[in-house]
PDB file as gemmi writes it, atoms N, CA and C in Angstrom:
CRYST1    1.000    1.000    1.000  90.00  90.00  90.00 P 1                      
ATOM      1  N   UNK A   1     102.555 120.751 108.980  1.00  0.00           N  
ATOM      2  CA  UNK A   1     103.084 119.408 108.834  1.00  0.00           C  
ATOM      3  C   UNK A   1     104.606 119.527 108.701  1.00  0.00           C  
ATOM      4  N   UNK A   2     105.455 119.074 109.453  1.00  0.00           N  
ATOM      5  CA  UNK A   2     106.450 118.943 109.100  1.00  0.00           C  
ATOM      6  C   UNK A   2     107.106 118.389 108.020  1.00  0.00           C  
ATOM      7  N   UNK A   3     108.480 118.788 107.866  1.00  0.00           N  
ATOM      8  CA  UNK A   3     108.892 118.215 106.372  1.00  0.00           C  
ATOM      9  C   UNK A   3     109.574 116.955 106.047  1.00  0.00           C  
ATOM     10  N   UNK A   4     109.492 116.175 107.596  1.00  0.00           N  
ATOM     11  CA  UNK A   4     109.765 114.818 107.444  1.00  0.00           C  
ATOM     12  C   UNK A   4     108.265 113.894 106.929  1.00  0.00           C  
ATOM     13  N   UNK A   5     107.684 114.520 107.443  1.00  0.00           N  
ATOM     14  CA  UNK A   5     106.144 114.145 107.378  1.00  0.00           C  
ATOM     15  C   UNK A   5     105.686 114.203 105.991  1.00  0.00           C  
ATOM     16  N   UNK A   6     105.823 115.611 105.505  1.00  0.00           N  
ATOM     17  CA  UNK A   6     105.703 115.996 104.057  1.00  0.00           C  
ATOM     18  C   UNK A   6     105.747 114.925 103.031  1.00  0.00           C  
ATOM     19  N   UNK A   7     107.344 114.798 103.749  1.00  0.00           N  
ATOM     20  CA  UNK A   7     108.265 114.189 102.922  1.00  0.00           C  
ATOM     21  C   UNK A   7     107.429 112.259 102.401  1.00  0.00           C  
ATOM     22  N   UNK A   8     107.345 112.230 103.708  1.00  0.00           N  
ATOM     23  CA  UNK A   8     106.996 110.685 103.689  1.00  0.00           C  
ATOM     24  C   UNK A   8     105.385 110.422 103.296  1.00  0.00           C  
ATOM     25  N   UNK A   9     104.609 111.226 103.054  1.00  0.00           N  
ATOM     26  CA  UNK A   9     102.700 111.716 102.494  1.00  0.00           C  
ATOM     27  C   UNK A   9     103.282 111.756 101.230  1.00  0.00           C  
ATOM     28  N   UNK A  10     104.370 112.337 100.447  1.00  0.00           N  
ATOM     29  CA  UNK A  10     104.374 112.933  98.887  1.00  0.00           C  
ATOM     30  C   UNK A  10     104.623 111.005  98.388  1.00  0.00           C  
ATOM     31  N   UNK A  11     106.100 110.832  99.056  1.00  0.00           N  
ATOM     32  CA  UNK A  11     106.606 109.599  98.568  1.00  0.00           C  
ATOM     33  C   UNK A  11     105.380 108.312  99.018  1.00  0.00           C  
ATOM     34  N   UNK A  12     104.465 108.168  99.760  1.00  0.00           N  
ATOM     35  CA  UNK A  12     103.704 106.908 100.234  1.00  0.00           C  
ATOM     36  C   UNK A  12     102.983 107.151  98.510  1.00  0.00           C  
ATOM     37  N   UNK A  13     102.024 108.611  98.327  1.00  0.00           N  
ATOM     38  CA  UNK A  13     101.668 108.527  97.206  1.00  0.00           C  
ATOM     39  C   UNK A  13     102.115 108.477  96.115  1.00  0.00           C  
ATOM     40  N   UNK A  14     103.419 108.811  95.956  1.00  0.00           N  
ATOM     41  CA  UNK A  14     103.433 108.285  94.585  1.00  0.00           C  
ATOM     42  C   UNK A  14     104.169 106.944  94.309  1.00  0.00           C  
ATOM     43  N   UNK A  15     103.653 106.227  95.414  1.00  0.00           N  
ATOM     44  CA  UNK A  15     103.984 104.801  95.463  1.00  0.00           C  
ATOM     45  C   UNK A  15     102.558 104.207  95.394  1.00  0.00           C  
ATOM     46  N   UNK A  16     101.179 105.325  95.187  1.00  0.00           N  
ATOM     47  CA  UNK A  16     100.206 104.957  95.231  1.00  0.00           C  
ATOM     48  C   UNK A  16      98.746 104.223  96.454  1.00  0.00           C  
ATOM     49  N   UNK A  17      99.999 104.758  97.546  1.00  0.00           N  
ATOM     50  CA  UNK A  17      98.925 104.760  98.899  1.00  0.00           C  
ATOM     51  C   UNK A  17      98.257 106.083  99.033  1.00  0.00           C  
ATOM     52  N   UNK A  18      97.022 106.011  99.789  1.00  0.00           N  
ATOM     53  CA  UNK A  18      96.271 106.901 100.073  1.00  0.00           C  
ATOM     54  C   UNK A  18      96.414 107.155 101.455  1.00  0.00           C  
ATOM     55  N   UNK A  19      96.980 108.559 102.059  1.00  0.00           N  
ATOM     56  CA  UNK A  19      97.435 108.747 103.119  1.00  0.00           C  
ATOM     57  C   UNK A  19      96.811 109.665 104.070  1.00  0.00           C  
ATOM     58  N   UNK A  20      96.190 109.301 104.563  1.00  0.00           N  
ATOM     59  CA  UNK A  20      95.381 110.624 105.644  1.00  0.00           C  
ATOM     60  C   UNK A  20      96.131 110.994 107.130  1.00  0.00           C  
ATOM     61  N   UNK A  21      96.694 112.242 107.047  1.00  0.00           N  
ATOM     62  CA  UNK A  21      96.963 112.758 108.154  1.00  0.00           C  
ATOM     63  C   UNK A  21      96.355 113.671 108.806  1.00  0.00           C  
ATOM     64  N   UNK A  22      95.933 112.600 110.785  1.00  0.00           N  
ATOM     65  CA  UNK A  22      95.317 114.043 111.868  1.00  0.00           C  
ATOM     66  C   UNK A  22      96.429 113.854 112.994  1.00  0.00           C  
ATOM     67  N   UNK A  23      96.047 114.392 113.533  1.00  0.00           N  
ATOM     68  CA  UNK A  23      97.163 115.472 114.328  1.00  0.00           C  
ATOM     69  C   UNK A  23      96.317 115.411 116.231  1.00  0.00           C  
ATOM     70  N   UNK A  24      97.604 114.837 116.953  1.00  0.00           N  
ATOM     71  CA  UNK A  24      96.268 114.734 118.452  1.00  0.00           C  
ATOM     72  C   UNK A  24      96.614 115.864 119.156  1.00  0.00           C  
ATOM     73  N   UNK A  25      97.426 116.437 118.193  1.00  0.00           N  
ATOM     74  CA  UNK A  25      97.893 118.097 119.144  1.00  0.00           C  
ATOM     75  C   UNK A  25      98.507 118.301 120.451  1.00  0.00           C  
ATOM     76  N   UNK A  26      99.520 116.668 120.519  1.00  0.00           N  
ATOM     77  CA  UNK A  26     100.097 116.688 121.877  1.00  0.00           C  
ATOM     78  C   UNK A  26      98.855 116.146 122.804  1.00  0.00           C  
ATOM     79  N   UNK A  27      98.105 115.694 123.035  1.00  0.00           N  
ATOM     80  CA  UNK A  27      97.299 115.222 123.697  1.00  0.00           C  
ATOM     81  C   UNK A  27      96.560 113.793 123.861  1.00  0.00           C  
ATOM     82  N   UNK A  28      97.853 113.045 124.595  1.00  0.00           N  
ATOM     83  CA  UNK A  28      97.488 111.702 124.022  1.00  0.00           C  
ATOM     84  C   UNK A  28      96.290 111.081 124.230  1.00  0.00           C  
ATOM     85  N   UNK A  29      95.134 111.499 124.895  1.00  0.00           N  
ATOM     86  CA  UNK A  29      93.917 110.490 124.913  1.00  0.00           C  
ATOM     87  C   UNK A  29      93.131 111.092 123.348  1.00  0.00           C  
ATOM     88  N   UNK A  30      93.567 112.368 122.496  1.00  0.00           N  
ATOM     89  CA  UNK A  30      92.802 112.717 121.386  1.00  0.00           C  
ATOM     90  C   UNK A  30      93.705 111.868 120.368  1.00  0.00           C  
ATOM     91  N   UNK A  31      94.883 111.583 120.892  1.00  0.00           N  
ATOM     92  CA  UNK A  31      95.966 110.870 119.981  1.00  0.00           C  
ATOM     93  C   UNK A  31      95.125 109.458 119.450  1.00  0.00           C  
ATOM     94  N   UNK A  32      94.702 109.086 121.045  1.00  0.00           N  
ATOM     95  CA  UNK A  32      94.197 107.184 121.388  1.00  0.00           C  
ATOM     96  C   UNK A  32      92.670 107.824 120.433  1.00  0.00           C  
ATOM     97  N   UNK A  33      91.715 108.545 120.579  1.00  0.00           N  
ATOM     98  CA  UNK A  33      90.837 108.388 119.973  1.00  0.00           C  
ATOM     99  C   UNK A  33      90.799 108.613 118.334  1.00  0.00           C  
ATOM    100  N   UNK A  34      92.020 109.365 117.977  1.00  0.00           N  
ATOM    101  CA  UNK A  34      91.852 109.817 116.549  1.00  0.00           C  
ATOM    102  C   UNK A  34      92.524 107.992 116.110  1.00  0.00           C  
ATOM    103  N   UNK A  35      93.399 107.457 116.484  1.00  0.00           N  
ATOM    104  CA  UNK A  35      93.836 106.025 115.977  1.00  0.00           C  
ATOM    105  C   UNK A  35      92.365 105.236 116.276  1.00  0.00           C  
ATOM    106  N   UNK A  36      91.461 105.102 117.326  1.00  0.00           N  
ATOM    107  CA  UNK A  36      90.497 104.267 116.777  1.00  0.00           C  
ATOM    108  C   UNK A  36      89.493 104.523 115.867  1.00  0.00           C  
ATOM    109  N   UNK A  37      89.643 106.031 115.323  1.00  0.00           N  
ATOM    110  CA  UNK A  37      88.714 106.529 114.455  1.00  0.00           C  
ATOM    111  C   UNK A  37      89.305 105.816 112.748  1.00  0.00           C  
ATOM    112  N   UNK A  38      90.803 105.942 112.974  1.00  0.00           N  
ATOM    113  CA  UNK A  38      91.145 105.361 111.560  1.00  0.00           C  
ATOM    114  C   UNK A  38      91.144 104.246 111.810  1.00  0.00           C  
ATOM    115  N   UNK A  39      91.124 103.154 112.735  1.00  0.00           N  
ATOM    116  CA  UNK A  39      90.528 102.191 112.673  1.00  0.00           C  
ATOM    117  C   UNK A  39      89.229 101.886 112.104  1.00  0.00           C  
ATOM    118  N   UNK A  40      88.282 102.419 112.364  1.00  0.00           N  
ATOM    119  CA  UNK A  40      86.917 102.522 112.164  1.00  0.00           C  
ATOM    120  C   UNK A  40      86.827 102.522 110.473  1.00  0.00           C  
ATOM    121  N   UNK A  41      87.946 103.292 110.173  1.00  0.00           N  
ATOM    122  CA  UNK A  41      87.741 104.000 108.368  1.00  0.00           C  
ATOM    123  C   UNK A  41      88.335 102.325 107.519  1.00  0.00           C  
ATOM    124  N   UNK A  42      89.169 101.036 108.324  1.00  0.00           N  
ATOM    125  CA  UNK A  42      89.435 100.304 107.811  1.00  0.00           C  
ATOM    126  C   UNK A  42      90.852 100.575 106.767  1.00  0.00           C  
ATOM    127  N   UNK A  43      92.055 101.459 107.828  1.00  0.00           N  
ATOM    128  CA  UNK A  43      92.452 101.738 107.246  1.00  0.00           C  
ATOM    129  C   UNK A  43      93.781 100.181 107.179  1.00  0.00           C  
ATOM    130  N   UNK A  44      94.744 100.330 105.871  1.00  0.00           N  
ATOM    131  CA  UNK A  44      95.718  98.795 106.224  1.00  0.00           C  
ATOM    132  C   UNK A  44      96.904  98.976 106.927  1.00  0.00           C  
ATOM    133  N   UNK A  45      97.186 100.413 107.289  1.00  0.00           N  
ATOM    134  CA  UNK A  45      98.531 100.401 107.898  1.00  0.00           C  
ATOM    135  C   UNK A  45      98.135 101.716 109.050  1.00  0.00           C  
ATOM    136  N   UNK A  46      98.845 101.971 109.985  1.00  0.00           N  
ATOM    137  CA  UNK A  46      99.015 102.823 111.034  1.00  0.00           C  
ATOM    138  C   UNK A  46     100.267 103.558 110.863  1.00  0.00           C  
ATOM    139  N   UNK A  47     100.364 104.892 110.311  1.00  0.00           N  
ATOM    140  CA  UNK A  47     102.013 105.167 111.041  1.00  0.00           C  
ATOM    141  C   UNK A  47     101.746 106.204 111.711  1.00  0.00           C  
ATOM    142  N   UNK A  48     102.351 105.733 113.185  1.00  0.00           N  
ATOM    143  CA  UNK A  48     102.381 106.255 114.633  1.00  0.00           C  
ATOM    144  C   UNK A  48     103.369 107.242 114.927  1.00  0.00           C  
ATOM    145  N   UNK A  49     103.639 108.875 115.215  1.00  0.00           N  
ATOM    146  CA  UNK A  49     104.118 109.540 116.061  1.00  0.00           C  
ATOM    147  C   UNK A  49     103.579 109.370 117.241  1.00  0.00           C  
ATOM    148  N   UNK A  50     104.172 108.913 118.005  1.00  0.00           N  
ATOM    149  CA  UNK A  50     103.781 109.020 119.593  1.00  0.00           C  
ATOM    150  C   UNK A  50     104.139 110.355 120.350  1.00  0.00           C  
ATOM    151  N   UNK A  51     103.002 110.438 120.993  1.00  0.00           N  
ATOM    152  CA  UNK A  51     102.969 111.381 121.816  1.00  0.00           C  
ATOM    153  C   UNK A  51     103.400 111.336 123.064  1.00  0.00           C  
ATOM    154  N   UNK A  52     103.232 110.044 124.015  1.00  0.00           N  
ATOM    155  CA  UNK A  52     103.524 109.398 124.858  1.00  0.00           C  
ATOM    156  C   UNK A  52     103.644 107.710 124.829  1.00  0.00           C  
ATOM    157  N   UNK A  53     104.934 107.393 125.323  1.00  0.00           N  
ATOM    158  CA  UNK A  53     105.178 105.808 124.892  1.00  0.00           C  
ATOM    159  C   UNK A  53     103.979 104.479 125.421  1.00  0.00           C  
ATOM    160  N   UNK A  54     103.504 105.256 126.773  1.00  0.00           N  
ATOM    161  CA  UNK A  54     102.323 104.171 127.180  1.00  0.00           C  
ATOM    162  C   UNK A  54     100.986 104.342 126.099  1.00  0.00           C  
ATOM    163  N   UNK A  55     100.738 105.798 125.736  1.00  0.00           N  
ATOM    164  CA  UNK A  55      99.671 105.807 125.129  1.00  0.00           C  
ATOM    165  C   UNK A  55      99.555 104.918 123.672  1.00  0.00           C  
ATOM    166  N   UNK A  56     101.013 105.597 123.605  1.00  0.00           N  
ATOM    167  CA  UNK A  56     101.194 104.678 121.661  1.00  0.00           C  
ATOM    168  C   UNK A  56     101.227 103.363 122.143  1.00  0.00           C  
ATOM    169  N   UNK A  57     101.496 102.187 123.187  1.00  0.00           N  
ATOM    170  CA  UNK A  57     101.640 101.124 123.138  1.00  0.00           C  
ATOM    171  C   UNK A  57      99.832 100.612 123.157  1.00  0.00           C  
ATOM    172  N   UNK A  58      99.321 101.164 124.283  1.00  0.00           N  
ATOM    173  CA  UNK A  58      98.047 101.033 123.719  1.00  0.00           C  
ATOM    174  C   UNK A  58      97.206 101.154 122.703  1.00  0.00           C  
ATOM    175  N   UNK A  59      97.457 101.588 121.922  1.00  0.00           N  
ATOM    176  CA  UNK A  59      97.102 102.287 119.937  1.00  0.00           C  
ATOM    177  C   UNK A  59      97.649 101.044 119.051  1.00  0.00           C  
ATOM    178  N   UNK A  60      99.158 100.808 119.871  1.00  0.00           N  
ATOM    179  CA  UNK A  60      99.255  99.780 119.383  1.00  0.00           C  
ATOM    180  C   UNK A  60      99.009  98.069 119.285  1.00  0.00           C  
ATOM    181  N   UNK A  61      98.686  98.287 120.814  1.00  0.00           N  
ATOM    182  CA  UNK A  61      97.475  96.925 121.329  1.00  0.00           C  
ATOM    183  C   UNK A  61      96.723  96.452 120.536  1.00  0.00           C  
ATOM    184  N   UNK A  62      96.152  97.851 120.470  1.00  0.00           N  
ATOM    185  CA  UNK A  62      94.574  98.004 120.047  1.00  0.00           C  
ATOM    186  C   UNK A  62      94.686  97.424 118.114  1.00  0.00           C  
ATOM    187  N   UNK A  63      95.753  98.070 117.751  1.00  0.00           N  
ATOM    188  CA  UNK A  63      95.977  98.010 116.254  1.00  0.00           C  
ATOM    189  C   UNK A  63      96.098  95.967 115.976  1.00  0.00           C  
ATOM    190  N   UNK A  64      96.995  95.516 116.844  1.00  0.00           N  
ATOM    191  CA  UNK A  64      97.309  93.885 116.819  1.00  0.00           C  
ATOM    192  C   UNK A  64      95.689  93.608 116.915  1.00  0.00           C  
ATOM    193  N   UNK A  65      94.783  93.870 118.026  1.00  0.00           N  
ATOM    194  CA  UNK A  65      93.487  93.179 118.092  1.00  0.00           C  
ATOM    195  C   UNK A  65      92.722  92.882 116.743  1.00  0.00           C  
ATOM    196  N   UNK A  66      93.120  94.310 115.855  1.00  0.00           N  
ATOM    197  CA  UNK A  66      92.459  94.497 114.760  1.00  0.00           C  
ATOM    198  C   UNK A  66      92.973  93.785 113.359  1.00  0.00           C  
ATOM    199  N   UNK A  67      94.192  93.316 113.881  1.00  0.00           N  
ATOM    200  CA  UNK A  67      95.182  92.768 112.592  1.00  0.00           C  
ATOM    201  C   UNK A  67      95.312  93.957 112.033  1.00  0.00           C  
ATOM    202  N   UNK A  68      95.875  95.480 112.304  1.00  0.00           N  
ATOM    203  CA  UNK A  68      96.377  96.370 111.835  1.00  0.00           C  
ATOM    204  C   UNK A  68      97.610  96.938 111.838  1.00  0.00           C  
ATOM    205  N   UNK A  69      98.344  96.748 110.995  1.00  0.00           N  
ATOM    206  CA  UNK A  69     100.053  97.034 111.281  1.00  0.00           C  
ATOM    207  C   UNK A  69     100.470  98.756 111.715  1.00  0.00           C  
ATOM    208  N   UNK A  70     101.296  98.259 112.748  1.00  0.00           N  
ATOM    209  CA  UNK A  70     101.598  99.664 113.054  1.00  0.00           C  
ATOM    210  C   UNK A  70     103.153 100.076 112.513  1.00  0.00           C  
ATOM    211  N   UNK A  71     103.688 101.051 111.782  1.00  0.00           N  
ATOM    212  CA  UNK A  71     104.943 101.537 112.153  1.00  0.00           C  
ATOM    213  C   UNK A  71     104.902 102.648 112.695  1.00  0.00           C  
ATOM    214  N   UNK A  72     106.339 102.733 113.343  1.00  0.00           N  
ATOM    215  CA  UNK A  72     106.370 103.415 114.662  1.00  0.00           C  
ATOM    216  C   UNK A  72     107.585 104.375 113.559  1.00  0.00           C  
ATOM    217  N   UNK A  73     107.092 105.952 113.771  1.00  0.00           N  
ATOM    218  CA  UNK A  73     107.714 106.956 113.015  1.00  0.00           C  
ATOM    219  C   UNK A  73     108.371 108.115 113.962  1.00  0.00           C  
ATOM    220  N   UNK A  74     109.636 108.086 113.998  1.00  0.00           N  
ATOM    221  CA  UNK A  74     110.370 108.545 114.808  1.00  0.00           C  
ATOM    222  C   UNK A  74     110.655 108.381 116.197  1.00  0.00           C  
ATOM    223  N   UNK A  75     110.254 107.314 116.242  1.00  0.00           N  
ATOM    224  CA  UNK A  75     110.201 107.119 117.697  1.00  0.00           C  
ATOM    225  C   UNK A  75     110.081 105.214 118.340  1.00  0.00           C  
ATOM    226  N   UNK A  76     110.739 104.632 118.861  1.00  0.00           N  
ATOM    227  CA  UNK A  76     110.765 103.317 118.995  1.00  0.00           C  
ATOM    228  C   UNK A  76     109.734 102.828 119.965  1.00  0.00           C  
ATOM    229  N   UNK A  77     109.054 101.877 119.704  1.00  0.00           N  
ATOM    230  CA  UNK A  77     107.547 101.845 120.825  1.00  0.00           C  
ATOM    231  C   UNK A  77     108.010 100.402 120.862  1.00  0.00           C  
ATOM    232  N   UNK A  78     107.212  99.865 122.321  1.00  0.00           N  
ATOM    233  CA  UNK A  78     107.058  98.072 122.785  1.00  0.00           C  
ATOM    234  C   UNK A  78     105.772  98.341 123.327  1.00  0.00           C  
ATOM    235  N   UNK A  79     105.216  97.080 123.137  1.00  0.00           N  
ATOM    236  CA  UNK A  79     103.692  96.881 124.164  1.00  0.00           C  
ATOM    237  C   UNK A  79     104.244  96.045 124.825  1.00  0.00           C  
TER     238      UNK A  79                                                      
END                                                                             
């Protein structure tokens, strides 16, 4: 995990969010399936490294359908 990443998992919790990080390993259709899996878990927020800008805009489609907020982490995304 990187230490921007680190950084931002230590501080979400001790602001008292519960933060689960997976990883699509550079591979954006495991990217698109691991985001509808935390969909599935009902999670309230999304924060997105994109792997590829079309793929994340779709993740992020998908996130609006759900009323799920996305921020976009290091990287600037549009649908």
């Amino acid at each position: 995990m990187s230490r921007k990443l680190t950084f931002f998992k230590e501080r979400a919790e001790q602001l008292g969010s519960t933060v689960y990080v997976d990883d699509g390993n550079d591979n954006e259709a495991l990217q698109y399936e691991k985001a509808l899996e935390m969909f599935d878990k009902n999670i309230d927020v999304l924060v997105l490294i994109a792997i590829n800008t079309n793929t994340a805009a779709a993740i992020v489609r998908e996130a609006q359908s759900r009323n799920i907020p996305v921020i976009a982490y290091n990287r600037l995304l549009s649908t």
